[in-house]
PDB file with one MODEL, atoms N, CA, C and O in Angstrom:
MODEL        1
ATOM      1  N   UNK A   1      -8.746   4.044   7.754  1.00  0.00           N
ATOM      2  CA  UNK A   1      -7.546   4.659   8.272  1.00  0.00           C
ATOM      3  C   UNK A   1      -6.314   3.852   7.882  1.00  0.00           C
ATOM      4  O   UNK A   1      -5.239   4.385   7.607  1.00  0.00           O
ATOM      5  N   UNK A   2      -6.567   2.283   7.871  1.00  0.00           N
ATOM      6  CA  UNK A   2      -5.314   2.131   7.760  1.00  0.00           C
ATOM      7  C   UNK A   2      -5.105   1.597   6.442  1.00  0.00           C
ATOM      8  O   UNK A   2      -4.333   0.643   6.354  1.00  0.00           O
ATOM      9  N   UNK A   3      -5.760   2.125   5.200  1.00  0.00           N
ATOM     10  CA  UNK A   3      -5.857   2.153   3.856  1.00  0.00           C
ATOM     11  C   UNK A   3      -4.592   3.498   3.856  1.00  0.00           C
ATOM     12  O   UNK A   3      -3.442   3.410   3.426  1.00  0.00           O
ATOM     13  N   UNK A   4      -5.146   4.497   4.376  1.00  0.00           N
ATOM     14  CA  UNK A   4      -5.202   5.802   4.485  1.00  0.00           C
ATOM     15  C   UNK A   4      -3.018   5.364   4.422  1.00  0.00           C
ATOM     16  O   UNK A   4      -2.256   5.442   3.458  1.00  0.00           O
ATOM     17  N   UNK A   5      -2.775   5.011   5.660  1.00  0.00           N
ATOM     18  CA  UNK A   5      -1.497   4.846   6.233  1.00  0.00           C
ATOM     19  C   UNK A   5      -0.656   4.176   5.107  1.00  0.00           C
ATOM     20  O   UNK A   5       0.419   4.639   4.724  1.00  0.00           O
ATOM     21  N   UNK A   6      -1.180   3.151   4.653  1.00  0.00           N
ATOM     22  CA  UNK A   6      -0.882   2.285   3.115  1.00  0.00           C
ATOM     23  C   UNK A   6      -0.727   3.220   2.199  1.00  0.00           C
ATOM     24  O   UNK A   6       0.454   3.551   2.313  1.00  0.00           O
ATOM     25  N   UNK A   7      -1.059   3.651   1.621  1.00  0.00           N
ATOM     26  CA  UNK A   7      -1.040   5.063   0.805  1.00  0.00           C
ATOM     27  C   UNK A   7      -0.024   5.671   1.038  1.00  0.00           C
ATOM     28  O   UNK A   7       0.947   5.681   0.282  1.00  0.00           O
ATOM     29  N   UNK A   8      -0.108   6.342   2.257  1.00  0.00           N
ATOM     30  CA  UNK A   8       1.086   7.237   2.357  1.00  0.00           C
ATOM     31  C   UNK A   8       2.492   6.495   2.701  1.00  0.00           C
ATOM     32  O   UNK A   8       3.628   6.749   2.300  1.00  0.00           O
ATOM     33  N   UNK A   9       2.131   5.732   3.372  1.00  0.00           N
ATOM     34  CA  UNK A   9       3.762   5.033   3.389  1.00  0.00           C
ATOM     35  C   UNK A   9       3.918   4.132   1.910  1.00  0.00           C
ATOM     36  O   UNK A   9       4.850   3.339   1.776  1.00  0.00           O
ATOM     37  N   UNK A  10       3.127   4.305   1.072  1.00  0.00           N
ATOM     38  CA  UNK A  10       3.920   3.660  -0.010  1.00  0.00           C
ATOM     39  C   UNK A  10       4.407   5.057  -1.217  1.00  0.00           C
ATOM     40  O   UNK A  10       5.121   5.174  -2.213  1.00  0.00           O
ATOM     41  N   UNK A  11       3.709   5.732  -0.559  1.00  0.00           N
ATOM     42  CA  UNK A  11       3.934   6.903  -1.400  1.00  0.00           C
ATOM     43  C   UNK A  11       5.558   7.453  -0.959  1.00  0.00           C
ATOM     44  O   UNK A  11       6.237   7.854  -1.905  1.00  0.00           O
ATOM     45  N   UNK A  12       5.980   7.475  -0.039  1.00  0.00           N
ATOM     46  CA  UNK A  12       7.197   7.742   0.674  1.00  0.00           C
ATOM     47  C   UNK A  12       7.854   6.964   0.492  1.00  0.00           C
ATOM     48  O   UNK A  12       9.012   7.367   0.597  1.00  0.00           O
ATOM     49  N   UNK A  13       7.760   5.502   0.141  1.00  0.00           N
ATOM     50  CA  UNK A  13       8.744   4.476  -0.182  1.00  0.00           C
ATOM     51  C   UNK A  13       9.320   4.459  -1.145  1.00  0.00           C
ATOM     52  O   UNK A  13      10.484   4.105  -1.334  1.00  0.00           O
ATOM     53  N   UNK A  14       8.108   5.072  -2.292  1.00  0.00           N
ATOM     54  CA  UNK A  14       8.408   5.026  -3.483  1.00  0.00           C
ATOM     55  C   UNK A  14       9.218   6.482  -4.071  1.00  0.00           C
ATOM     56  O   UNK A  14       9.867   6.392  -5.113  1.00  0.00           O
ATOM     57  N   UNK A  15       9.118   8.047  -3.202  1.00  0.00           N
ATOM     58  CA  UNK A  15      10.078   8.496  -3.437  1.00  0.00           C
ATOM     59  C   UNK A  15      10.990   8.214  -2.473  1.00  0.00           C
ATOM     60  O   UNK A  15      11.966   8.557  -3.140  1.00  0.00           O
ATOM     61  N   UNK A  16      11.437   7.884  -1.494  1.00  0.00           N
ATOM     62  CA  UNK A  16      13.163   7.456  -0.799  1.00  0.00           C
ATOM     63  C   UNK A  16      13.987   6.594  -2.161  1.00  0.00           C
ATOM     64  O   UNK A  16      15.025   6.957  -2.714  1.00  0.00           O
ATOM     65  N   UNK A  17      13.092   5.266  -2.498  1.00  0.00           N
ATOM     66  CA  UNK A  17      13.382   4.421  -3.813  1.00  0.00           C
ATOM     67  C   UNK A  17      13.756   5.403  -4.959  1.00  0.00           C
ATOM     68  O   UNK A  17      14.913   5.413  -5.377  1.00  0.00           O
ATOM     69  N   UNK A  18      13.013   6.051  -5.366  1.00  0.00           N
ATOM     70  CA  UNK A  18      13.364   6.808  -6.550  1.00  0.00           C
ATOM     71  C   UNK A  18      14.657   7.578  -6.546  1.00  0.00           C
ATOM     72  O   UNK A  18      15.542   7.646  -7.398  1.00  0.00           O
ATOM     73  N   UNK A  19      14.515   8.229  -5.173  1.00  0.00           N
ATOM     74  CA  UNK A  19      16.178   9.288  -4.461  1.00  0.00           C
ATOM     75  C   UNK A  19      17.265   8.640  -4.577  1.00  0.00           C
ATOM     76  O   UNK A  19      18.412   9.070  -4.704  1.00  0.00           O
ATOM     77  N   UNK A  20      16.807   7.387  -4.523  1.00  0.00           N
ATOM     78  CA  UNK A  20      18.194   6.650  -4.117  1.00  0.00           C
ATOM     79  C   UNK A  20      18.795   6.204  -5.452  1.00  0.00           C
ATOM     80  O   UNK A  20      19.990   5.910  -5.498  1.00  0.00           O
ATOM     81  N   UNK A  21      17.885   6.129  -6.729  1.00  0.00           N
ATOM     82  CA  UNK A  21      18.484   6.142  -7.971  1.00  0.00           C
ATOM     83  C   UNK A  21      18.094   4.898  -9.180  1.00  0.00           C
ATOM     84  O   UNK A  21      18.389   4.741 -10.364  1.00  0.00           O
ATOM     85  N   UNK A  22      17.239   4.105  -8.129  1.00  0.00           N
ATOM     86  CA  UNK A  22      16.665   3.320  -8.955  1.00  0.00           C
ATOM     87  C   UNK A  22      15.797   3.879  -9.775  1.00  0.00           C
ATOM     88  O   UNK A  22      15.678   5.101  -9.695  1.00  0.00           O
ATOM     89  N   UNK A  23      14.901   3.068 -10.856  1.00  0.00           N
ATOM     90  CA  UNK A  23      13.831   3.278 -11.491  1.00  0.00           C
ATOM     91  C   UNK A  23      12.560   3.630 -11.329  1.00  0.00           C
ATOM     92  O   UNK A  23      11.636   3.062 -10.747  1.00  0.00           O
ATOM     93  N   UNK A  24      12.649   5.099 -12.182  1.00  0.00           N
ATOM     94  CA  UNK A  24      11.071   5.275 -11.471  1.00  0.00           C
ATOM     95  C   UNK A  24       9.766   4.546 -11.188  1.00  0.00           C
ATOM     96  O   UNK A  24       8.878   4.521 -10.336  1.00  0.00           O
ATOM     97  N   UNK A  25      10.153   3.875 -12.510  1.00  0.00           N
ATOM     98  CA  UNK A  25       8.937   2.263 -12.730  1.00  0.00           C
ATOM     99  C   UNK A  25       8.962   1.427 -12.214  1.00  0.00           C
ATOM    100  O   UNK A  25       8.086   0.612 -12.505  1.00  0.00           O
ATOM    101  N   UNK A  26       9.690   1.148 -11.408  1.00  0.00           N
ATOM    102  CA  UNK A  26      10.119  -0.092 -10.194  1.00  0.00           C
ATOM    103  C   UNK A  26       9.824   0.122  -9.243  1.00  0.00           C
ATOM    104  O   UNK A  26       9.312  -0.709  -8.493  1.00  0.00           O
ATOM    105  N   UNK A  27      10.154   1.878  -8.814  1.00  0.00           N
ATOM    106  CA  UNK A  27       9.653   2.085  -7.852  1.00  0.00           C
ATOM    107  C   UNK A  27       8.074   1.968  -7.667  1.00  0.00           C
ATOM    108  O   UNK A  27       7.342   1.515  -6.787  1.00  0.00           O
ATOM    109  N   UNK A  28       7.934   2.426  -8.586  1.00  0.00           N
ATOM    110  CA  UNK A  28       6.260   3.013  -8.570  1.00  0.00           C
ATOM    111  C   UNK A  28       5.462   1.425  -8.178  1.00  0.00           C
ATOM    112  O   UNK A  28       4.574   1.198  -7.357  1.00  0.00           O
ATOM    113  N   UNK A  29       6.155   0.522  -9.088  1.00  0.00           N
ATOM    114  CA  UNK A  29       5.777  -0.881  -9.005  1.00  0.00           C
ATOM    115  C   UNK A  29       5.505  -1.313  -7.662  1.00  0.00           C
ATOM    116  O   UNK A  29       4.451  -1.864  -7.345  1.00  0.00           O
ATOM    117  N   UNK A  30       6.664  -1.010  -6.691  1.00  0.00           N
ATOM    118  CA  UNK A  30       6.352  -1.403  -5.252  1.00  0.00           C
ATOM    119  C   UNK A  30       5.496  -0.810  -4.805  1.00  0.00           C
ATOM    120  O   UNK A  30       4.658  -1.468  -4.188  1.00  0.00           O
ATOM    121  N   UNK A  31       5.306   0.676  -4.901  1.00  0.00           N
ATOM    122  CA  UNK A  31       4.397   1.513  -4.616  1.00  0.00           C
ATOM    123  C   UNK A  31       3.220   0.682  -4.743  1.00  0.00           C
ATOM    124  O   UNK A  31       2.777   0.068  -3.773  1.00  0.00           O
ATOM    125  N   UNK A  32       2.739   0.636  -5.785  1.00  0.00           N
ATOM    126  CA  UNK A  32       1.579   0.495  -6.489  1.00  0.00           C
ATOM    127  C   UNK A  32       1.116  -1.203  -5.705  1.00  0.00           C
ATOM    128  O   UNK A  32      -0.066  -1.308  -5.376  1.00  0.00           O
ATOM    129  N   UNK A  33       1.931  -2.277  -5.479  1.00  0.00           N
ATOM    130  CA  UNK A  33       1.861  -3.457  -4.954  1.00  0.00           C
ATOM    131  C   UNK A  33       1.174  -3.223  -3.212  1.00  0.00           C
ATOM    132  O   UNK A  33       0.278  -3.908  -2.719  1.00  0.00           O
ATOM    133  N   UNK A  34       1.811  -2.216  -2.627  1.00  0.00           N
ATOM    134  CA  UNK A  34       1.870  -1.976  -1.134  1.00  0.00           C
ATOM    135  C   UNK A  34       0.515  -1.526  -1.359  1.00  0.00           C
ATOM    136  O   UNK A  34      -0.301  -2.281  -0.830  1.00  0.00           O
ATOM    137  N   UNK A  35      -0.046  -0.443  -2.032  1.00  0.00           N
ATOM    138  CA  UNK A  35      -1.398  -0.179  -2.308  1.00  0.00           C
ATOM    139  C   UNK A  35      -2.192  -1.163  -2.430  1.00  0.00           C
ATOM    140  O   UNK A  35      -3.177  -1.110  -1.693  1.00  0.00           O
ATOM    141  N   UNK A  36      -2.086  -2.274  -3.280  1.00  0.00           N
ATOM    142  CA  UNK A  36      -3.281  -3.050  -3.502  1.00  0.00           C
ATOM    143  C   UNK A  36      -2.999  -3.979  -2.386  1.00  0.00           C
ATOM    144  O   UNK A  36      -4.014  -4.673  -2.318  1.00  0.00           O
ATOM    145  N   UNK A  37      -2.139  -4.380  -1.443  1.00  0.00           N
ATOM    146  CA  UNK A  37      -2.267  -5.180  -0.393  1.00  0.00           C
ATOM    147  C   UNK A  37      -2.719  -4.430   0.163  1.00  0.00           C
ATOM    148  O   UNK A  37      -3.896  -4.436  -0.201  1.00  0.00           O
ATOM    149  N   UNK A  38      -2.528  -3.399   1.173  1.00  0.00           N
ATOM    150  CA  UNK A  38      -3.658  -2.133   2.094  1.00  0.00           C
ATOM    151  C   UNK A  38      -5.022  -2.505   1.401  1.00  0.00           C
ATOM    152  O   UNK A  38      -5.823  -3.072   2.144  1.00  0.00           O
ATOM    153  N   UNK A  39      -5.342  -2.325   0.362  1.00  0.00           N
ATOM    154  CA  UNK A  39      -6.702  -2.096  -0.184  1.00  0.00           C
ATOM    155  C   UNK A  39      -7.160  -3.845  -0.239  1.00  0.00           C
ATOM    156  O   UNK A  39      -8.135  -4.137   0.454  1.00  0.00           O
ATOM    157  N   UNK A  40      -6.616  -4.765  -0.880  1.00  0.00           N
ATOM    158  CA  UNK A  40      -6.919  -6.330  -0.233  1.00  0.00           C
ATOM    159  C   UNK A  40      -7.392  -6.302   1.235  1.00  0.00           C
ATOM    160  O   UNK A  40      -8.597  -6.369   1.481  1.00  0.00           O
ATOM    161  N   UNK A  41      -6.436  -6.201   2.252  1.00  0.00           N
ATOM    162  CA  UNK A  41      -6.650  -6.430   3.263  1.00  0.00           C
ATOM    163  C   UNK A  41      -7.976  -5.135   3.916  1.00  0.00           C
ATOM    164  O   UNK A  41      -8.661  -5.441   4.893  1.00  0.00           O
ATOM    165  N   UNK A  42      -8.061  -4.489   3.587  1.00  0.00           N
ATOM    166  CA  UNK A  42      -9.181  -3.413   4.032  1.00  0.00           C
ATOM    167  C   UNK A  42     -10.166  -3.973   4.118  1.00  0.00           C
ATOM    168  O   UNK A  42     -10.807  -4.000   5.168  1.00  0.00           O
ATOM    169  N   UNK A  43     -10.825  -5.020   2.190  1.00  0.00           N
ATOM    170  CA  UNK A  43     -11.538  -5.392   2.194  1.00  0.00           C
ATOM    171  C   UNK A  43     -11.697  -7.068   2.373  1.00  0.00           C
ATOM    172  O   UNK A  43     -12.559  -7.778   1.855  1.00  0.00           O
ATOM    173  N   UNK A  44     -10.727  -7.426   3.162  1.00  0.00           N
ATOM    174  CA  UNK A  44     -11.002  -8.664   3.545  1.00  0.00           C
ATOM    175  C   UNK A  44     -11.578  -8.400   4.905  1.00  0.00           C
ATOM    176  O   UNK A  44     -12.573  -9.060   5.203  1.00  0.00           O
ATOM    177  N   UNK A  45     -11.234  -7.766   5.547  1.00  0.00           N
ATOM    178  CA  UNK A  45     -11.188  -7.368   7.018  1.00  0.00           C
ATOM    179  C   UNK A  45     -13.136  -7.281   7.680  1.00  0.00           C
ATOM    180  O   UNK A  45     -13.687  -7.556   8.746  1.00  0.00           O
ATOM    181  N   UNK A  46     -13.675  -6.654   6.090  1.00  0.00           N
ATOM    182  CA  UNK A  46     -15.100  -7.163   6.957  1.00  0.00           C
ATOM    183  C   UNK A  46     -15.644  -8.687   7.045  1.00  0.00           C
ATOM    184  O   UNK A  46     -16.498  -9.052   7.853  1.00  0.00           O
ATOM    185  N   UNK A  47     -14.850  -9.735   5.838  1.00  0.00           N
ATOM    186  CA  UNK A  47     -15.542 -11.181   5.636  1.00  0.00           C
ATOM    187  C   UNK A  47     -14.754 -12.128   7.205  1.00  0.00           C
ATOM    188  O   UNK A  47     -15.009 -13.322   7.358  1.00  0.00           O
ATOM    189  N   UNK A  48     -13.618 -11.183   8.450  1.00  0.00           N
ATOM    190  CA  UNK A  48     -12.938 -11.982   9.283  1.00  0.00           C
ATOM    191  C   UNK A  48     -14.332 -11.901  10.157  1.00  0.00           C
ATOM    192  O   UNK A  48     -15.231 -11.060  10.136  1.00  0.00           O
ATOM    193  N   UNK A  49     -14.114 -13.457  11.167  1.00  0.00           N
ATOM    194  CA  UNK A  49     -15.792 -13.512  12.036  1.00  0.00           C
ATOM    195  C   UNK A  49     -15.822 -12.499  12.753  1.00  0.00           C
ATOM    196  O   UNK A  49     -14.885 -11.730  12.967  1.00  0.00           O
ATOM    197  N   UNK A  50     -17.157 -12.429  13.262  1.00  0.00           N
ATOM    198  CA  UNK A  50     -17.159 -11.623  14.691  1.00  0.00           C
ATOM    199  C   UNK A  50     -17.320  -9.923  13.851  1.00  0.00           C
ATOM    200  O   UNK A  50     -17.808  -9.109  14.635  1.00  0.00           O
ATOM    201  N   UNK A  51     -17.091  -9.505  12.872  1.00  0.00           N
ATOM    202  CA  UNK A  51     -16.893  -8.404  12.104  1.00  0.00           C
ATOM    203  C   UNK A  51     -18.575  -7.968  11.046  1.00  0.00           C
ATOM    204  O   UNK A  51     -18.772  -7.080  10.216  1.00  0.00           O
ATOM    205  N   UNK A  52     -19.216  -8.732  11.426  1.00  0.00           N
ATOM    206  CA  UNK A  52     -20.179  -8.763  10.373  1.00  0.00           C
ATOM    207  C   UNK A  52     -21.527  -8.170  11.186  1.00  0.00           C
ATOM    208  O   UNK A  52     -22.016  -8.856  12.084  1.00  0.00           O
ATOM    209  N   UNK A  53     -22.147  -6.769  10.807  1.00  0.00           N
ATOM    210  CA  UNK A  53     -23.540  -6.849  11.382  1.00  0.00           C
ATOM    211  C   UNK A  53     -24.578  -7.324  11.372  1.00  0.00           C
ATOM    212  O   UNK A  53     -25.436  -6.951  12.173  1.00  0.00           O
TER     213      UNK A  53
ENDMDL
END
């Protein structure tokens, strides 16, 4: 789910960014950064203690 939330709020960041007149490729860049931290942290989240079956 909260991959899910990462996604979409970077997807929305990255068009407000684009609206506003910057570069599409810059934008996308942040985009694309906010994604792989969501997706980092997703999969760090099973190696934290107490998390492991």
């Amino acid at each position: 789910m909260g991959f899910l939330l990462s996604l979409m709020g970077a997807l929305v960041i990255w068009l407000v960014i684009w609206a506003l007149g910057y570069s599409g490729l810059d934008s996308a860049l942040l985009a694309i950064a906010i994604i792989v931290i969501g997706a980092t942290a997703r999969l760090l989240v099973g190696y934290l203690p107490g998390r492991r079956s």
